[in-house]
PDB file of N, CA, C and O in Angstrom:
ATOM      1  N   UNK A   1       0.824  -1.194   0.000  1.00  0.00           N
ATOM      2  CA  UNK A   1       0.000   0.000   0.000  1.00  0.00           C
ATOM      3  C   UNK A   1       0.867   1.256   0.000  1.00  0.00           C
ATOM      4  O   UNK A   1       0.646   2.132  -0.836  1.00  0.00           O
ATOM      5  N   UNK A   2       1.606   1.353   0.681  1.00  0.00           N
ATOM      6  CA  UNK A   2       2.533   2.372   0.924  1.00  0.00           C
ATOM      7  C   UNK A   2       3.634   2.510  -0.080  1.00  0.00           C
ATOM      8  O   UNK A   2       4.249   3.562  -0.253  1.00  0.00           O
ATOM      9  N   UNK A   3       3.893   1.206  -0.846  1.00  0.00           N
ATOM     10  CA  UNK A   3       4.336   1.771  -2.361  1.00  0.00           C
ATOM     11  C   UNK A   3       4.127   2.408  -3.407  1.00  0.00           C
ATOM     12  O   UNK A   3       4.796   3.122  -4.154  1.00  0.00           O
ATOM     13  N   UNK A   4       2.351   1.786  -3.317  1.00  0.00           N
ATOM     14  CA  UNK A   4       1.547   2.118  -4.163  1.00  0.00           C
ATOM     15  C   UNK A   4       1.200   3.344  -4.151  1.00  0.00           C
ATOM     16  O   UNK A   4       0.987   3.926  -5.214  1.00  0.00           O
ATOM     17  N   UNK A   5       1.052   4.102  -2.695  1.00  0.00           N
ATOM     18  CA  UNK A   5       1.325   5.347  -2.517  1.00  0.00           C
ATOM     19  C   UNK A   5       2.054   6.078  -2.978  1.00  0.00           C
ATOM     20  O   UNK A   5       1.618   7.166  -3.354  1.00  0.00           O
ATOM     21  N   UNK A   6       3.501   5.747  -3.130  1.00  0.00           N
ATOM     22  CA  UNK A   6       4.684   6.422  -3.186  1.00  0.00           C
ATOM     23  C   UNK A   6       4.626   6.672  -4.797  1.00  0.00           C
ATOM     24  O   UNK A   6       4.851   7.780  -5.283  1.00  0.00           O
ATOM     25  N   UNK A   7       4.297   5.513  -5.574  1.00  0.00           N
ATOM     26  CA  UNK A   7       3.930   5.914  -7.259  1.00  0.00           C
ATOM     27  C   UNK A   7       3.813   6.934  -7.326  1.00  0.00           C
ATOM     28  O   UNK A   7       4.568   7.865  -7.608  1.00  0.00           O
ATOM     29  N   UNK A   8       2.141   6.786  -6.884  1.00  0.00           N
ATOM     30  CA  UNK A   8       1.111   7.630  -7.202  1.00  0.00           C
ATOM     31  C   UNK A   8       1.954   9.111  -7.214  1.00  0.00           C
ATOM     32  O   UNK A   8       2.135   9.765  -8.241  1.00  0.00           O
ATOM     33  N   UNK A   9       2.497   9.559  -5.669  1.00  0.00           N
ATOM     34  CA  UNK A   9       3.012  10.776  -5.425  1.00  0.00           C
ATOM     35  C   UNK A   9       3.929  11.338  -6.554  1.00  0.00           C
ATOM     36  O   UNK A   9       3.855  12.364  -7.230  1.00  0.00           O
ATOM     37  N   UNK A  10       5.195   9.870  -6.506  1.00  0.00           N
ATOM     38  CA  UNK A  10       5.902  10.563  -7.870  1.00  0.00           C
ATOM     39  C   UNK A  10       5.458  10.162  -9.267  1.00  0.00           C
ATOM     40  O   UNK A  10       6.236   9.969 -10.200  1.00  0.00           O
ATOM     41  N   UNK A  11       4.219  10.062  -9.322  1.00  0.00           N
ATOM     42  CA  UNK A  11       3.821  10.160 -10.687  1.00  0.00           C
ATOM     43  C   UNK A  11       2.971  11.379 -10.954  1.00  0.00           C
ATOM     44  O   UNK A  11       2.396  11.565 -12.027  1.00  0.00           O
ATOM     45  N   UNK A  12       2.934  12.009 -10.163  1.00  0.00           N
ATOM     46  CA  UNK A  12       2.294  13.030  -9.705  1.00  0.00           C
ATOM     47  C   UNK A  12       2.700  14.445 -10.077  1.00  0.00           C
ATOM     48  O   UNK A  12       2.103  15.341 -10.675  1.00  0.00           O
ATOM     49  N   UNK A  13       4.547  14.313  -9.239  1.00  0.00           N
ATOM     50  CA  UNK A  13       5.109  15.151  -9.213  1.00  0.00           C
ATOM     51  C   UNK A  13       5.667  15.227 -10.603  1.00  0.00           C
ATOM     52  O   UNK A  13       5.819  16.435 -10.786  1.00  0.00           O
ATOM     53  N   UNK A  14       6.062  14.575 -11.708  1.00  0.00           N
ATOM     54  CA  UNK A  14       7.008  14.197 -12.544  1.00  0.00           C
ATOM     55  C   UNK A  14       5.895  15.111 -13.396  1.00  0.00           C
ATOM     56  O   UNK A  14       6.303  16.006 -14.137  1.00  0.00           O
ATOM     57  N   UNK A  15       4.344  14.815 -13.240  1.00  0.00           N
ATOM     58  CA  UNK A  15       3.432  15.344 -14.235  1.00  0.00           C
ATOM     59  C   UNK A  15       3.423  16.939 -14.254  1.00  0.00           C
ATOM     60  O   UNK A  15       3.425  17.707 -15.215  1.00  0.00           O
ATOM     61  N   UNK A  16       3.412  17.242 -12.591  1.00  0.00           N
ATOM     62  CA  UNK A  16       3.239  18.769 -12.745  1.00  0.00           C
ATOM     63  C   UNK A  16       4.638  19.150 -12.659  1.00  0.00           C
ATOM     64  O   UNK A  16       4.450  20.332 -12.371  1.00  0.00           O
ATOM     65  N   UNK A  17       5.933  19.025 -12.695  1.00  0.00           N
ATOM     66  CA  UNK A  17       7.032  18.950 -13.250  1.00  0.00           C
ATOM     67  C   UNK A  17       7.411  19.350 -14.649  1.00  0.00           C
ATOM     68  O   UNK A  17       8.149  20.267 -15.007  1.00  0.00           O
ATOM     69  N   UNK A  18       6.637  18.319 -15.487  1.00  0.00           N
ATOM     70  CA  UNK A  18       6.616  18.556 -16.621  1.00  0.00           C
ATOM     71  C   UNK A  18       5.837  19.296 -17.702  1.00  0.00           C
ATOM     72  O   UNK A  18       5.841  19.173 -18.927  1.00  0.00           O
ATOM     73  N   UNK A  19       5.214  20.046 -16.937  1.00  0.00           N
ATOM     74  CA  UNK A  19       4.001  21.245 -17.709  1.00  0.00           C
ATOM     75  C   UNK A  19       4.992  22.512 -17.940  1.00  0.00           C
ATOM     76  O   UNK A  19       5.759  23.253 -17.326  1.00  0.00           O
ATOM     77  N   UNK A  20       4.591  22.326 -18.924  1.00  0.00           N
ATOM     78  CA  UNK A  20       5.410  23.586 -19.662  1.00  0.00           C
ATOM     79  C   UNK A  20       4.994  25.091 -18.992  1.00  0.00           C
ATOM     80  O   UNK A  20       3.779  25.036 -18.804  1.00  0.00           O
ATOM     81  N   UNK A  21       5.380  26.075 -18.668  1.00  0.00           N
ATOM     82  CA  UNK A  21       4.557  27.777 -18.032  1.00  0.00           C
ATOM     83  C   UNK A  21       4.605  28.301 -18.854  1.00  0.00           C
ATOM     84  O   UNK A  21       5.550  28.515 -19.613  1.00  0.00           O
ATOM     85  N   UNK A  22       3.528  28.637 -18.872  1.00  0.00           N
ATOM     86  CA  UNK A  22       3.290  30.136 -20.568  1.00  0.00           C
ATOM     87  C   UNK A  22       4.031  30.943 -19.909  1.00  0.00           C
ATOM     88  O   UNK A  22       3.971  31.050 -18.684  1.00  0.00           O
ATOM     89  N   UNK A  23       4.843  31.624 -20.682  1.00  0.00           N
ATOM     90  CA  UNK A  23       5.291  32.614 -20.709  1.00  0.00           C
ATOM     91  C   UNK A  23       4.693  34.108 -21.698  1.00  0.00           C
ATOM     92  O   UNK A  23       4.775  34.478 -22.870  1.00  0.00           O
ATOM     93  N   UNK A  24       4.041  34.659 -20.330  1.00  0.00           N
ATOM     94  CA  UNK A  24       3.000  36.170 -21.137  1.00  0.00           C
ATOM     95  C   UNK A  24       3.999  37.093 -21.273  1.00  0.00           C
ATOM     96  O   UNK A  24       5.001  37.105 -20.559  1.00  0.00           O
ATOM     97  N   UNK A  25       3.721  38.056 -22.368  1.00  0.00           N
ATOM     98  CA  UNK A  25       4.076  39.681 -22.284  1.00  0.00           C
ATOM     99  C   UNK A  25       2.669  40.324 -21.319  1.00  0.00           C
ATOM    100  O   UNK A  25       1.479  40.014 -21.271  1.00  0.00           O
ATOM    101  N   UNK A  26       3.590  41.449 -20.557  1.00  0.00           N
ATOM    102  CA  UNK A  26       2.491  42.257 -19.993  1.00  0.00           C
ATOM    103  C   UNK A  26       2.274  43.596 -20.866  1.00  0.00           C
ATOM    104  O   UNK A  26       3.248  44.236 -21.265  1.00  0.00           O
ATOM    105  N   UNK A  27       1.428  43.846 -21.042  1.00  0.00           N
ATOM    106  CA  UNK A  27       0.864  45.085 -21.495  1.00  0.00           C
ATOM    107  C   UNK A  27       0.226  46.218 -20.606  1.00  0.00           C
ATOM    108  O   UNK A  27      -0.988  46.055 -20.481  1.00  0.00           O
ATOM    109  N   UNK A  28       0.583  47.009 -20.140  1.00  0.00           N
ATOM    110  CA  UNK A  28       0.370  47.714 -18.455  1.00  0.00           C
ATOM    111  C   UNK A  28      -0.518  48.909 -19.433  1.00  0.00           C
ATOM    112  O   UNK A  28      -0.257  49.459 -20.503  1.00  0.00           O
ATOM    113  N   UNK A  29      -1.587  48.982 -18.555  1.00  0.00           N
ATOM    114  CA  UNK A  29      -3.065  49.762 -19.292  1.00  0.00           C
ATOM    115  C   UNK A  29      -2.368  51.623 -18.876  1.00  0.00           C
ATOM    116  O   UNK A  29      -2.639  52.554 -19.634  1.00  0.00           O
ATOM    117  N   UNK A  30      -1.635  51.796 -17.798  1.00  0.00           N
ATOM    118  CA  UNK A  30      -1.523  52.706 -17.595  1.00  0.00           C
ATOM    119  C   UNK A  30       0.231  53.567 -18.402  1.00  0.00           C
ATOM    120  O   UNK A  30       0.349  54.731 -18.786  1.00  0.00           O
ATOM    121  N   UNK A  31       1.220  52.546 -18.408  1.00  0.00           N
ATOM    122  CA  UNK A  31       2.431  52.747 -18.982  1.00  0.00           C
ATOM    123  C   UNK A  31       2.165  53.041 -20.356  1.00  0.00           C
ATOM    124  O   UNK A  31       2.440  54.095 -20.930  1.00  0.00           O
ATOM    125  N   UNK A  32       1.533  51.892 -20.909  1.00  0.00           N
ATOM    126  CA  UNK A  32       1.148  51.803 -22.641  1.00  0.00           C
ATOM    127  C   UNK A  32       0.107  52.625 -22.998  1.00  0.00           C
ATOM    128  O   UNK A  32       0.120  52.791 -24.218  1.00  0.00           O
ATOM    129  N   UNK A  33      -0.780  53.204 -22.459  1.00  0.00           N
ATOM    130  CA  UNK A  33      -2.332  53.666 -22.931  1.00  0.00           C
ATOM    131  C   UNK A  33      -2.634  54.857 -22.185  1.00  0.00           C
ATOM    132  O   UNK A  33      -3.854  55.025 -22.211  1.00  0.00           O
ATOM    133  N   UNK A  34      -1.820  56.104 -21.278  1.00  0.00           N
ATOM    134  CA  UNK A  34      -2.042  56.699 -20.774  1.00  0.00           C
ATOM    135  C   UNK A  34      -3.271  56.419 -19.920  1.00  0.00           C
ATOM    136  O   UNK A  34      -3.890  57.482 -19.895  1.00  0.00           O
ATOM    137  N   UNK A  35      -3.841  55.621 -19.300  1.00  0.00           N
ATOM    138  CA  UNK A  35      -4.589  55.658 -17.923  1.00  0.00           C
ATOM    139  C   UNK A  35      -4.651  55.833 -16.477  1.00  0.00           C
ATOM    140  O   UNK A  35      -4.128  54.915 -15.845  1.00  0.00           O
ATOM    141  N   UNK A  36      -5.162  56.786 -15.790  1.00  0.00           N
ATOM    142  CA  UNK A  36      -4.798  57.359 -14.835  1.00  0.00           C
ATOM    143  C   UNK A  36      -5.363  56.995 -13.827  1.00  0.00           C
ATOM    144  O   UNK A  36      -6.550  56.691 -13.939  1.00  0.00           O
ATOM    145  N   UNK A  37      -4.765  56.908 -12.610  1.00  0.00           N
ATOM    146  CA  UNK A  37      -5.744  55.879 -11.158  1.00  0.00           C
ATOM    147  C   UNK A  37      -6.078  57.559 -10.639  1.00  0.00           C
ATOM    148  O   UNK A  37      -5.275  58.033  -9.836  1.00  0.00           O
ATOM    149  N   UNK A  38      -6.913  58.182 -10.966  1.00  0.00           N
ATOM    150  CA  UNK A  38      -7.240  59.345  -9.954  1.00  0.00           C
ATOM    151  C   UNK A  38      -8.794  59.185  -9.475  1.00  0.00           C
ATOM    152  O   UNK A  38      -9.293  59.816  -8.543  1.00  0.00           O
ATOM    153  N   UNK A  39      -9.613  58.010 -10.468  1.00  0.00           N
ATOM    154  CA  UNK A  39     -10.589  58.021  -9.673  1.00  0.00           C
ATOM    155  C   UNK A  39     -11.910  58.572 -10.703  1.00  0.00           C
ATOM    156  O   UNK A  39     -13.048  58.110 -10.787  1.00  0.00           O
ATOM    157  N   UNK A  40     -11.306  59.689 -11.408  1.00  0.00           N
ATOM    158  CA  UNK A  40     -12.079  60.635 -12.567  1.00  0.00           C
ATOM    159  C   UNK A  40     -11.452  60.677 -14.044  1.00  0.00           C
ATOM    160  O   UNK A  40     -11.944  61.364 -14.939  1.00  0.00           O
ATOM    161  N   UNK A  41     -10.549  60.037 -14.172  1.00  0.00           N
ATOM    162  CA  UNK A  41     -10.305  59.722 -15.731  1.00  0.00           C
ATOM    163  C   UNK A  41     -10.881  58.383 -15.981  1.00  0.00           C
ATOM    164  O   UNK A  41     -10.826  57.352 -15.310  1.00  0.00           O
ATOM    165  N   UNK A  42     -11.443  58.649 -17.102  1.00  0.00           N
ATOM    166  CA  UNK A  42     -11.946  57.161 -17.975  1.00  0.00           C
ATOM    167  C   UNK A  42     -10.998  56.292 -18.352  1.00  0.00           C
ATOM    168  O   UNK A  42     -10.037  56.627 -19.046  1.00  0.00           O
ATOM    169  N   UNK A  43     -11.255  54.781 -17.801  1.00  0.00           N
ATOM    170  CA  UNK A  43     -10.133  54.007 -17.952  1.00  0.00           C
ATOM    171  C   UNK A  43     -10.625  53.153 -19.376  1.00  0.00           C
ATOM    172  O   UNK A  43      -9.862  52.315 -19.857  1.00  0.00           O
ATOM    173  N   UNK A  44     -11.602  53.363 -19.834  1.00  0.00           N
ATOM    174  CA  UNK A  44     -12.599  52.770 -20.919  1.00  0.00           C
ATOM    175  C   UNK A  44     -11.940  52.684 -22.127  1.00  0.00           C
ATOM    176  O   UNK A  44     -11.979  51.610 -22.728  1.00  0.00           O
ATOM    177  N   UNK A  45     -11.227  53.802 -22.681  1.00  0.00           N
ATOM    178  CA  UNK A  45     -10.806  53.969 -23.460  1.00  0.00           C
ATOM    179  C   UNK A  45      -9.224  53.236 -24.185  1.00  0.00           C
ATOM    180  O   UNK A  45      -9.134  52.701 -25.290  1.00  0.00           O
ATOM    181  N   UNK A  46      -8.202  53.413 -23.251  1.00  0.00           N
ATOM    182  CA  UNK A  46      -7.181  52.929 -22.667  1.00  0.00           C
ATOM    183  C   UNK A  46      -7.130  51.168 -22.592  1.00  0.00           C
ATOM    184  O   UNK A  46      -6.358  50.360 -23.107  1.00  0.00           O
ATOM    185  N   UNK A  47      -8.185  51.023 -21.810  1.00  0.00           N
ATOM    186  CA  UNK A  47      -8.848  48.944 -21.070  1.00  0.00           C
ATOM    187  C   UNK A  47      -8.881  48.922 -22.776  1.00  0.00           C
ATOM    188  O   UNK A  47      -8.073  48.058 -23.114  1.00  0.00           O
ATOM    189  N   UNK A  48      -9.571  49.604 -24.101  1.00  0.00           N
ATOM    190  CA  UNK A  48     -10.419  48.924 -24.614  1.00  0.00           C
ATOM    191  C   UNK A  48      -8.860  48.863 -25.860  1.00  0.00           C
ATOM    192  O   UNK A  48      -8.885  48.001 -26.738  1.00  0.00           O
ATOM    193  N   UNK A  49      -7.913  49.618 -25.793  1.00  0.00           N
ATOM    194  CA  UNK A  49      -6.571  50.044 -26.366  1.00  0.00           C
ATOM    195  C   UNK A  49      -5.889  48.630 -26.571  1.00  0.00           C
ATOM    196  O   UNK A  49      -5.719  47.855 -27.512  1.00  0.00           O
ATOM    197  N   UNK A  50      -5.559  48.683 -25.118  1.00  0.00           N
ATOM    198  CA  UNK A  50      -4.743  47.438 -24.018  1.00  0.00           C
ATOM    199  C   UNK A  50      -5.619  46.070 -24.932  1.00  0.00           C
ATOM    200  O   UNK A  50      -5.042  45.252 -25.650  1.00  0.00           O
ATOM    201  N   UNK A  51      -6.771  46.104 -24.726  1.00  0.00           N
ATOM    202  CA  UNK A  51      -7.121  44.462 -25.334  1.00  0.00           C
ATOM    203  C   UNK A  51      -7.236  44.218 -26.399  1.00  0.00           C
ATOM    204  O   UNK A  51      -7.344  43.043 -26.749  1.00  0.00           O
ATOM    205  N   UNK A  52      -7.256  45.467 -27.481  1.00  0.00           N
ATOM    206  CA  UNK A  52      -7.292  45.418 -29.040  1.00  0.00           C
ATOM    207  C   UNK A  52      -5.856  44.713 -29.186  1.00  0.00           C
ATOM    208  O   UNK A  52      -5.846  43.571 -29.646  1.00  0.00           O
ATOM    209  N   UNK A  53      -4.647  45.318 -28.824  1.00  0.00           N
ATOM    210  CA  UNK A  53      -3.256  45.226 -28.865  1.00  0.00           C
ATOM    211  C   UNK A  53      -3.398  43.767 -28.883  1.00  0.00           C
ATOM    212  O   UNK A  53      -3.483  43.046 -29.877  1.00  0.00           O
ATOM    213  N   UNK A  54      -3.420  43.240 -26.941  1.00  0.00           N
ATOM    214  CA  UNK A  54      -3.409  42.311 -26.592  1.00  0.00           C
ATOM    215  C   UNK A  54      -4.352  40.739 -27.602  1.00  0.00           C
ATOM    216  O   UNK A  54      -3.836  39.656 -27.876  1.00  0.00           O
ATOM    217  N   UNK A  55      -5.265  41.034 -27.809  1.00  0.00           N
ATOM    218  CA  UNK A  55      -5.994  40.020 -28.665  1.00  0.00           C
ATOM    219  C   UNK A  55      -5.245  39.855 -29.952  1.00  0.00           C
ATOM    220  O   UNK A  55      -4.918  38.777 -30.448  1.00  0.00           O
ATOM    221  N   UNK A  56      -5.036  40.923 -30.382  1.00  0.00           N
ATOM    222  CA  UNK A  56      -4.254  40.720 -32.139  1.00  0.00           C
ATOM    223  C   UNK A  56      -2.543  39.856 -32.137  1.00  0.00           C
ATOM    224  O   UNK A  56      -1.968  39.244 -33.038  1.00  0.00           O
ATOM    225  N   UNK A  57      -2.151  40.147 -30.768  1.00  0.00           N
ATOM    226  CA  UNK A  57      -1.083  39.143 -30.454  1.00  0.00           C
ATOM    227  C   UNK A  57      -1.110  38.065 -30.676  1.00  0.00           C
ATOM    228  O   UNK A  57      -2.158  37.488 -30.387  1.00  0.00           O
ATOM    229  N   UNK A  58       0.065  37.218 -31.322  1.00  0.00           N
ATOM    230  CA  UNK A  58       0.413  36.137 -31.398  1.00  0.00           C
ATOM    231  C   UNK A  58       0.703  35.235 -30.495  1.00  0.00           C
ATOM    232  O   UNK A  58       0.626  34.011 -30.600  1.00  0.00           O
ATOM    233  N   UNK A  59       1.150  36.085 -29.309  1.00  0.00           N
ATOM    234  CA  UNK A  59       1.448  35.380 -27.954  1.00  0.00           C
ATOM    235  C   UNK A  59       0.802  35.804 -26.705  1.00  0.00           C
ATOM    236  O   UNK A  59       0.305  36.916 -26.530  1.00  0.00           O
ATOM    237  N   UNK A  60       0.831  35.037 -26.018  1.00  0.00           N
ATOM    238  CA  UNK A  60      -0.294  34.885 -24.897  1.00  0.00           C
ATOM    239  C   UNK A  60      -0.095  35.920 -23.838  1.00  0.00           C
ATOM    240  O   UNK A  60       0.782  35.529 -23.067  1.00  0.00           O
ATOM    241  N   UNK A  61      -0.647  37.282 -23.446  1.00  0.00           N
ATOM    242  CA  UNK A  61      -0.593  38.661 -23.425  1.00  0.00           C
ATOM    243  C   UNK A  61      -1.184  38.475 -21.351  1.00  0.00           C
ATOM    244  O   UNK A  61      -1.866  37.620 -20.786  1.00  0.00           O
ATOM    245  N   UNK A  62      -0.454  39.786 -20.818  1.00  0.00           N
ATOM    246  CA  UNK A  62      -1.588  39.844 -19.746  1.00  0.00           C
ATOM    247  C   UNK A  62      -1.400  40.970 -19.393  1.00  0.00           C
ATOM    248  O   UNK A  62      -0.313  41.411 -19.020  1.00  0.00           O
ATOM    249  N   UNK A  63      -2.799  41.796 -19.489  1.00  0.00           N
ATOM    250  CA  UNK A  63      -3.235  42.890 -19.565  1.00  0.00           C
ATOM    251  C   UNK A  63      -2.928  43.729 -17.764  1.00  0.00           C
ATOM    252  O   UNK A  63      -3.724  43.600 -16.834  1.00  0.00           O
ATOM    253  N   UNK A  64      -2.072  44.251 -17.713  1.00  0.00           N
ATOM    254  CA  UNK A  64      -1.742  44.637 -16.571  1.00  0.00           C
ATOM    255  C   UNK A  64      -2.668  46.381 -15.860  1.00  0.00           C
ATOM    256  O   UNK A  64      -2.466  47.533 -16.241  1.00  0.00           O
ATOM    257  N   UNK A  65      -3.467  45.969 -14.964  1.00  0.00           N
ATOM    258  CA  UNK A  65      -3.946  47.413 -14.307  1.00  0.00           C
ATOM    259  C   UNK A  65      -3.481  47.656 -12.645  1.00  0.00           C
ATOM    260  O   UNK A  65      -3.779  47.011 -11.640  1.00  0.00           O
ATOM    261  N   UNK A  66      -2.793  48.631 -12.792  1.00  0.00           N
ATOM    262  CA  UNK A  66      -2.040  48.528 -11.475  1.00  0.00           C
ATOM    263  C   UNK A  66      -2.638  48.982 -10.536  1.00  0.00           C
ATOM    264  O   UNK A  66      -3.617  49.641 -10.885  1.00  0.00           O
ATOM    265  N   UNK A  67      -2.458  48.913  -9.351  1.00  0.00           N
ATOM    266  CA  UNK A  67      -2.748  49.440  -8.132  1.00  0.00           C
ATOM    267  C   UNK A  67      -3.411  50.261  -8.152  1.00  0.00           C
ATOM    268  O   UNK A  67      -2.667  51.151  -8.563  1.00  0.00           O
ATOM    269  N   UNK A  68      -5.034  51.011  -7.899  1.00  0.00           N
ATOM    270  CA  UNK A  68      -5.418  52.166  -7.959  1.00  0.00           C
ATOM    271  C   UNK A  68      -6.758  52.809  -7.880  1.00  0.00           C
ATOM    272  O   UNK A  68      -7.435  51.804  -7.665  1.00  0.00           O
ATOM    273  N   UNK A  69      -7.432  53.597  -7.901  1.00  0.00           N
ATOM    274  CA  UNK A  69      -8.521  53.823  -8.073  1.00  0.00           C
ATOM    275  C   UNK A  69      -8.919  54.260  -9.387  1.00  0.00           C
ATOM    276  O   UNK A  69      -8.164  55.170  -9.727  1.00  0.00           O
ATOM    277  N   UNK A  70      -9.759  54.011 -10.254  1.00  0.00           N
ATOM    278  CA  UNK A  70     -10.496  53.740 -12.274  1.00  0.00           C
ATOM    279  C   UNK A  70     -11.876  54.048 -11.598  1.00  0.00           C
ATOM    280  O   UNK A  70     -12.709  53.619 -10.799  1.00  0.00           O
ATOM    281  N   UNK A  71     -11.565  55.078 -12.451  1.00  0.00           N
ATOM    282  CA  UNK A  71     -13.165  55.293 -13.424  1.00  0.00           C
ATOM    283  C   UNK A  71     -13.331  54.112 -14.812  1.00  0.00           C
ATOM    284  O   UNK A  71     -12.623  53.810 -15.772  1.00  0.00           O
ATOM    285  N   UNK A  72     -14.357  53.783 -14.409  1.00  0.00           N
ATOM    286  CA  UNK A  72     -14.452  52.672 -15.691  1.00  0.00           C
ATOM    287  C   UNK A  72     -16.056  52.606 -16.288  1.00  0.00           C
ATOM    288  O   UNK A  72     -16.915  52.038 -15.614  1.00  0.00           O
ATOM    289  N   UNK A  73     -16.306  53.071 -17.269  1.00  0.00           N
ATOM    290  CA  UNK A  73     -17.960  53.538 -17.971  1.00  0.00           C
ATOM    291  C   UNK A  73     -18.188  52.581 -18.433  1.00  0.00           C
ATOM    292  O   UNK A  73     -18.464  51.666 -17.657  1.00  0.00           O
ATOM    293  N   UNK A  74     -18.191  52.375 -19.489  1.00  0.00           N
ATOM    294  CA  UNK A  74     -18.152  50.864 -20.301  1.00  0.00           C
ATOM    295  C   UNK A  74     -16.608  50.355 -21.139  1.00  0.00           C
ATOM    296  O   UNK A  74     -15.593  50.978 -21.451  1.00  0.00           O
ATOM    297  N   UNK A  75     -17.060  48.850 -21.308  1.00  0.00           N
ATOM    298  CA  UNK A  75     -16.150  48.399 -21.773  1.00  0.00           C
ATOM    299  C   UNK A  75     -16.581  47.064 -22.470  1.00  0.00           C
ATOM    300  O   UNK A  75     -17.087  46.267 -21.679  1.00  0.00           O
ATOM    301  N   UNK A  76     -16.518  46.738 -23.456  1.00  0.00           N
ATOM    302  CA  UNK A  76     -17.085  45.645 -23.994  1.00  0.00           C
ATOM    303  C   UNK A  76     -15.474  45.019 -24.595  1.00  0.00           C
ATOM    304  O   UNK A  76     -14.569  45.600 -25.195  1.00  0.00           O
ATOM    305  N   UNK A  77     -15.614  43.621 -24.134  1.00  0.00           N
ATOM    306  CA  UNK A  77     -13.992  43.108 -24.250  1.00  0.00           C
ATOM    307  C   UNK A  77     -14.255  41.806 -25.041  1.00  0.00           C
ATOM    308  O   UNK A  77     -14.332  40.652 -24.619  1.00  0.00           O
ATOM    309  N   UNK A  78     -14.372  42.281 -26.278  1.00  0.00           N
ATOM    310  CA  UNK A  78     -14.485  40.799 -26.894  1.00  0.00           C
ATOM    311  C   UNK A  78     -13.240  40.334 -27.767  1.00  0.00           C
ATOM    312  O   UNK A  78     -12.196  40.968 -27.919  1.00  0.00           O
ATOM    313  N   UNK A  79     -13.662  38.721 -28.472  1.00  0.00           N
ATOM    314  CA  UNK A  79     -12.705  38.059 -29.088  1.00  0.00           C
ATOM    315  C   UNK A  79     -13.602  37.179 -29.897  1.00  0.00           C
ATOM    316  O   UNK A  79     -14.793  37.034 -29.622  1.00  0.00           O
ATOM    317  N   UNK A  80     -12.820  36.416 -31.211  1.00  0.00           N
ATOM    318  CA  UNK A  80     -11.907  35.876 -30.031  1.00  0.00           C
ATOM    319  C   UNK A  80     -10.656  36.108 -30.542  1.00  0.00           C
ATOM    320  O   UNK A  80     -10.580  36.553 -31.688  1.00  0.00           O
ATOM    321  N   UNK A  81      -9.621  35.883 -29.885  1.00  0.00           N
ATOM    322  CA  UNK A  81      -8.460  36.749 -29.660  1.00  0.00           C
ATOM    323  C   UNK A  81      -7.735  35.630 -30.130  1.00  0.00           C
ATOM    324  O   UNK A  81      -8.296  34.535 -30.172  1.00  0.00           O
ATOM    325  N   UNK A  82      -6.213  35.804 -30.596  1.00  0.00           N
ATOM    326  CA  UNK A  82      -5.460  34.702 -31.812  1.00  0.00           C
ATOM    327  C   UNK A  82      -4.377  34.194 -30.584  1.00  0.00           C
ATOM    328  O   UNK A  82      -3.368  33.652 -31.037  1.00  0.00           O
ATOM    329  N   UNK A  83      -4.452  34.299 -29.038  1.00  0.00           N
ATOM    330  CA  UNK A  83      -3.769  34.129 -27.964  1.00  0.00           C
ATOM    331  C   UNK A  83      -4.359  33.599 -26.458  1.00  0.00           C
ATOM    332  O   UNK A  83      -5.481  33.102 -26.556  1.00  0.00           O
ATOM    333  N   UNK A  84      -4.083  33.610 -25.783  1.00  0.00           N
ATOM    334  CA  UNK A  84      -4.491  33.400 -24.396  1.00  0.00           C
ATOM    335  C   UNK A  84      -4.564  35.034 -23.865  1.00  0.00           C
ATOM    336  O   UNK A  84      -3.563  35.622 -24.275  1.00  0.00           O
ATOM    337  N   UNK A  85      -5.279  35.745 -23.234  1.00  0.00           N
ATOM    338  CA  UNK A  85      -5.319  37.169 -22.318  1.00  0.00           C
ATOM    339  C   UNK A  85      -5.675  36.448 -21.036  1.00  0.00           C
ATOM    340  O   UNK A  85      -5.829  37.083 -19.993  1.00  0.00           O
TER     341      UNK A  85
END
């Protein structure tokens, strides 16, 4: 039993071992797209910038919004996108 255990574990480990990690580009909504955390600028515009970019990518993107307080009105975020976001 306790071998059978021990498989299991390292068959386990060897699996999540062997998973490859995506490796994303970040795309930062505020660096790339002028968006401002004050609370009263529209981040709508900028969010909608950031995911056009991000979707048309070839590689698997992650849309970075930092620390802050957004105004955010609408935003419609569709795809489908030629990557992972």
């Amino acid at each position: 039993m306790a071998i059978q255990m021990n498989i299991a574990i390292t068959a386990l480990l060897l699996l999540f071992t062997s998973i490859p990690i995506l490796e994303c580009t970040d795309i930062d909504v505020v660096a790339n797209f002028g968006a401002v955390a004050d609370g009263q600028t529209d981040l709508s515009q900028p969010l909608m910038n950031a995911w056009k970019e991000a979707c048309a990518s070839p590689e698997a993107v992650n849309i970075v919004i930092p620390e802050g307080t957004y105004l955010l009105s609408e935003a419609t975020l569709n795809g489908p996108c030629q990557a992972p976001i």
